[in-house]
C-alpha positions, -999 to +999 in steps of 0.1 A: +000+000+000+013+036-012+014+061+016+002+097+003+026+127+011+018+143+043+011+177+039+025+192+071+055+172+083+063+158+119+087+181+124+068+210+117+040+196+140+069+186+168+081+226+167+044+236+176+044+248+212+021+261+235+018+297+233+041+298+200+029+313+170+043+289+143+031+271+115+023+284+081+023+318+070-004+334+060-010+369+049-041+382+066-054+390+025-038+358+007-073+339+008-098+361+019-102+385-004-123+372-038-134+400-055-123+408-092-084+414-097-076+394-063-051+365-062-078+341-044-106+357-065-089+342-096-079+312-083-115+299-068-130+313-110-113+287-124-136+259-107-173+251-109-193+274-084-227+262-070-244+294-070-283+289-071-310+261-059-326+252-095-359+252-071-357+290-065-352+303-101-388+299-122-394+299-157-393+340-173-378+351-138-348+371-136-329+380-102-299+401-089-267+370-078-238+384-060-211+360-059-174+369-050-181+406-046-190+402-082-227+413-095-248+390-119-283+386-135-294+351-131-324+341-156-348+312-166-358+314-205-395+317-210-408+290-232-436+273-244-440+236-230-429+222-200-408+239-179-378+216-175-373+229-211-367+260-197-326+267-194-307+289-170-289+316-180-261+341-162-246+376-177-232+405-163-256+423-135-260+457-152-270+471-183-240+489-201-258+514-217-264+533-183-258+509-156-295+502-140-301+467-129-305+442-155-327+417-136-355+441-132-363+435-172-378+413-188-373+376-199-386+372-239-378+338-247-341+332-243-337+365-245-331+396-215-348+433-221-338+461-202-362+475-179-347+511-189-347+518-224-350+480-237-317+474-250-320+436-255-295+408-251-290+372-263-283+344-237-251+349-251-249+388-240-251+402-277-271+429-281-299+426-300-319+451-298-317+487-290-350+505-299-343+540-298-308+541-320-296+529-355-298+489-361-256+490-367-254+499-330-262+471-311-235+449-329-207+468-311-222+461-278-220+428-254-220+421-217-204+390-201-219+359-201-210+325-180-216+291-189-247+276-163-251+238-155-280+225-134-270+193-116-284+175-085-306+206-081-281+233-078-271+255-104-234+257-109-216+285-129-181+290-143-171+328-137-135+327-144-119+337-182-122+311-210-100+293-225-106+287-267-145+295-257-143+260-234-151+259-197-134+233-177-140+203-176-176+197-150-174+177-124-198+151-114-204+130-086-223+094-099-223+084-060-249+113-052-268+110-085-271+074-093-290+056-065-322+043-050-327+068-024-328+101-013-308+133-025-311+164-001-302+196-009-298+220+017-275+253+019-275+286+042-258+317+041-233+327+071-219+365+084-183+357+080-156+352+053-156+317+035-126+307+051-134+304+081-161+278+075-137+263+050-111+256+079-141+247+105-143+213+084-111+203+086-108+211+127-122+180+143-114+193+182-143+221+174-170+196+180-169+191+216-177+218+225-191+237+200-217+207+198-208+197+228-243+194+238-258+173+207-259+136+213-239+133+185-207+150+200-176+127+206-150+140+228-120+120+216-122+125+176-103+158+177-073+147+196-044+163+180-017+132+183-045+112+167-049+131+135-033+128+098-033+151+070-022+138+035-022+153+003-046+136-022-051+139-059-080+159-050-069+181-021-068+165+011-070+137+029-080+143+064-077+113+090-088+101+129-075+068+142-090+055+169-071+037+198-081+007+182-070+013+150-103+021+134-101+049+106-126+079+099-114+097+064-132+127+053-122+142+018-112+175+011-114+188-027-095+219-035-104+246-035-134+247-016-154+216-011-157+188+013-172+151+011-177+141+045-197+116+071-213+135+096-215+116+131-253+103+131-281+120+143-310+097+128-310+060+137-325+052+102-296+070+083-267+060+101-234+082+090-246+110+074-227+117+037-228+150+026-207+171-003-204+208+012-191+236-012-180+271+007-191+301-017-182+336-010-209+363-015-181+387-007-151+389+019-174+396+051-206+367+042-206+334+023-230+306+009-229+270+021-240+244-004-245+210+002-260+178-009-271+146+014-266+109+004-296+089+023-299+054+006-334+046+022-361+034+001-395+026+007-418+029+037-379+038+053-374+070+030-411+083+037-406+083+076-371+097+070-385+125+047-414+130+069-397+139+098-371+163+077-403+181+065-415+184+100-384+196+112-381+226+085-415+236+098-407+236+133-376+261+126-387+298+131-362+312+140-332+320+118-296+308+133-280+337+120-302+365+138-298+345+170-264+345+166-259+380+158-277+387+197-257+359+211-224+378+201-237+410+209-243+402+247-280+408+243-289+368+243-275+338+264-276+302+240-292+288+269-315+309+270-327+300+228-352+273+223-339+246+204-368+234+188-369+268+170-335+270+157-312+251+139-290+242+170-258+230+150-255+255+129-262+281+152-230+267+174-209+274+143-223+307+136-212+319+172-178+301+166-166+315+132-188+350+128-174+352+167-135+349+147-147+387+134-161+389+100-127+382+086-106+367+108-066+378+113-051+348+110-016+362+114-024+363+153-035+325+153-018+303+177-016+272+160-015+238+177-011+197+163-051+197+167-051+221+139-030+199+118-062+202+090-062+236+091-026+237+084-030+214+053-049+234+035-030+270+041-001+252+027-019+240-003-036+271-007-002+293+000+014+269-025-014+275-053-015+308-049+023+314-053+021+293-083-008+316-098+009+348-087+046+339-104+024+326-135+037+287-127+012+256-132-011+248-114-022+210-099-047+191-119-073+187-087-097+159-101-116+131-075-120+097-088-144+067-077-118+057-047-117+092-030-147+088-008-146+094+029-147+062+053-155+054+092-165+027+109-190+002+119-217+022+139-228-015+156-200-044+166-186-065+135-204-041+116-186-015+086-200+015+073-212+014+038-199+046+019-189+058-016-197+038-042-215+013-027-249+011-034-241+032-069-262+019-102-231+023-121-252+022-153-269+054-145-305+036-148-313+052-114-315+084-104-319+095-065-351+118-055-340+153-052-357+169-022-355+205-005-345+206+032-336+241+037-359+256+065-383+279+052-369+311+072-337+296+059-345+303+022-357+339+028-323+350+044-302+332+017-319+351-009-318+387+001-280+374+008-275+361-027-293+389-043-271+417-027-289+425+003-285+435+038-277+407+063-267+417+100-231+423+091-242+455+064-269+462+093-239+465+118-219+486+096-244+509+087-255+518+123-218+527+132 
């Protein structure tokens, strides 16, 4: 058996000492910042973005996206028929003639009118049409466009520059697509920089006692001298060995996703597989996008979906605007009911928004618990040295045996993961379904669409 390269050597782990700051270096800007003309900003446009549930965007709509600091018109063509016939669309987020917001037109076919002085543009962004001047004119005019792919409910976008008129090559993932069972989609928006939810994955000490109250907390899987970090042909390979010698692996995919087993919380599911992606909105807020692997069928996948349904229902209370009086002192988490909330992600709200909105990470004090969050500096330090001196880049690409593992949640037993339980001949496809809370969806959206959240609130009343 081949033993991947560690990505953060004994010896650097062995000089890590209390009260030290050591470890890798990190500019307080190298990964935070997204926008346009940054070093990360480039970097993260040159993958596949999840940037939309296909659920939220109906046929002959048209609404503002922010993604990266970066603003978009996202659109559905109007056509005749059925509307799975009806294709997704991305261009630039303002009209160039004189700037007003292009998602407040209209939607005529495949095509986008201006709600100002209907200048009209291809799915494309060719102009078409501009009423008022010469026909000549609107030949010389265009505004971006980005190629769009729907998949397992999400819409994904490429925003970075192409090359010969080609996106990269889309990645799919057969083991959340192809089998009998169900496929839940699920995302939220958080107050805080991407990268700080990023490196919360990959930080197994965290759950303890940021969860330290759900049932599903285990004390012992973040202990530092117990943890491995290799580098994978996807990113990274993060690793807890029990005393015993039993193995949980999660998966992390560069630049900013995660294929994982959550510890379970439903006797009927087991270990919970989930693909996460981290998407900036801009530097101070970010988008979490993930997908749920439950192989239950039958009379087993109704109960299971019956009680996620109830559970989105009883939610009323969103985990961000909790969090936001939790920080401020106004708010004890004792004090919030639990039935009301999303509990676990209203932990990691008070844990990473409570970092700052971007944290410093020059000041960190870095231990061998953070060995994960170590990994993936490096690899992102190394990437983006490579992009800034104009050098190549690493091929990231997952294949069928990069899938996370754990064990056996009952004696002699093993967990079943990955590709087991795939239809490799694509002959079955998983039922999609929606698990976001309702109060869930409404924040994501204003925070998608370039609206306040409590951080702009926060800045605004100071």
């Amino acid at each position: 058996m081949t033993t991947s390269p560690k990505v953060v050597s004994d010896a650097e782990i062995d000089a890590l000492h209390p009260g030290q700051r050591r470890g890798v270096r990190a500019q307080d800007d190298d990964f935070t910042a997204t926008g346009p003309a940054t070093t990360a900003g480039d970097y993260l446009r040159r993958f596949w973005q999840p940037v939309y549930h296909s659920a939220d965007l109906m046929p002959g709509c048209a609404v503002p996206l922010t993604i990266m600091g970066q603003e978009y018109t996202l659109y559905r063509a109007q056509v005749d028929g059925h509307s799975d016939a009806a294709p997704a669309y991305l261009v630039d987020g303002r009209c160039p003639h004189r700037g007003t917001q292009l998602s407040t037109g209209w939607i005529e076919g495949h095509q986008l009118r201006c709600f100002y002085h209907g200048w009209t543009f291809a799915s494309n962004g060719q102009c078409v049409e501009q009423p008022a001047e010469e026909p000549d004119f609107s030949r010389k005019v265009s505004i971006g466009a980005y190629p769009v792919r729907e998949y397992l409910g999400l819409i994904f976008a490429y925003l970075g520059e192409l090359s010969q008129a080609q996106p990269p090559e889309f990645p799919e993932h057969p083991e959340f697509e192809h089998f009998d069972g169900l496929l839940e989609i699920d995302s939220y928006s958080r107050e805080c920089n991407y990268f700080q939810n990023l490196e919360n994955a990959l930080d197994m000490s965290h759950v303890a006692f940021v969860h330290g109250d759900n049932r599903a907390a285990f004390r012992e899987i973040g202990a530092g001298p117990r943890l491995q970090a290799e580098e994978s042909a996807w990113g990274v390979r993060y690793i807890y060995q029990r005393p015993d010698g039993e193995q949980r692996i999660q998966q992390f995919g560069m630049p900013n996703m995660f294929y994982m087993t959550a510890l379970p919380t439903d006797a009927e599911i087991g270990w919970q597989e989930s693909l996460f992606w981290w998407v900036p909105i801009d530097d101070r807020r970010h988008m979490q996008f993930s997908i749920h692997r439950v192989p239950a069928t039958g009379a087993t996948a109704e109960r299971i979906h019956a009680r996620r349904e109830a559970r989105r229902s009883e939610i009323t209370l969103a985990h961000q605007e909790v969090a936001e009086q939790i920080l401020a002192g106004e708010l004890r988490l004792a004090d919030v009911d639990r039935d009301k909330v999303d509990l676990v992600r209203l932990q990691d709200d008070i844990a990473q928004v409570g970092q700052g909105r971007v944290a410093p990470r020059s000041l960190d004090r870095i231990g061998r618990a953070d060995i994960g969050v170590i990994a993936i500096r490096k690899l992102w330090s190394r990437e983006l040295e490579q992009l800034r001196q104009g050098q190549p880049l690493k091929h990231w690409k997952r294949d069928a045996s990069i899938v996370p593992r754990a064990w056996g949640l009952a004696q002699g037993e093993r967990a079943r993961l990955g590709a087991e339980g795939l239809v490799a001949d694509g002959s079955v496809q998983a039922r999609i379904v929606d698990v976001r809370p309702h109060i869930a969806i409404r924040l994501q959206l204003r925070a998608l669409h370039g609206r306040g959240g409590p951080a702009d609130r926060a800045s605004n009343e100071s």
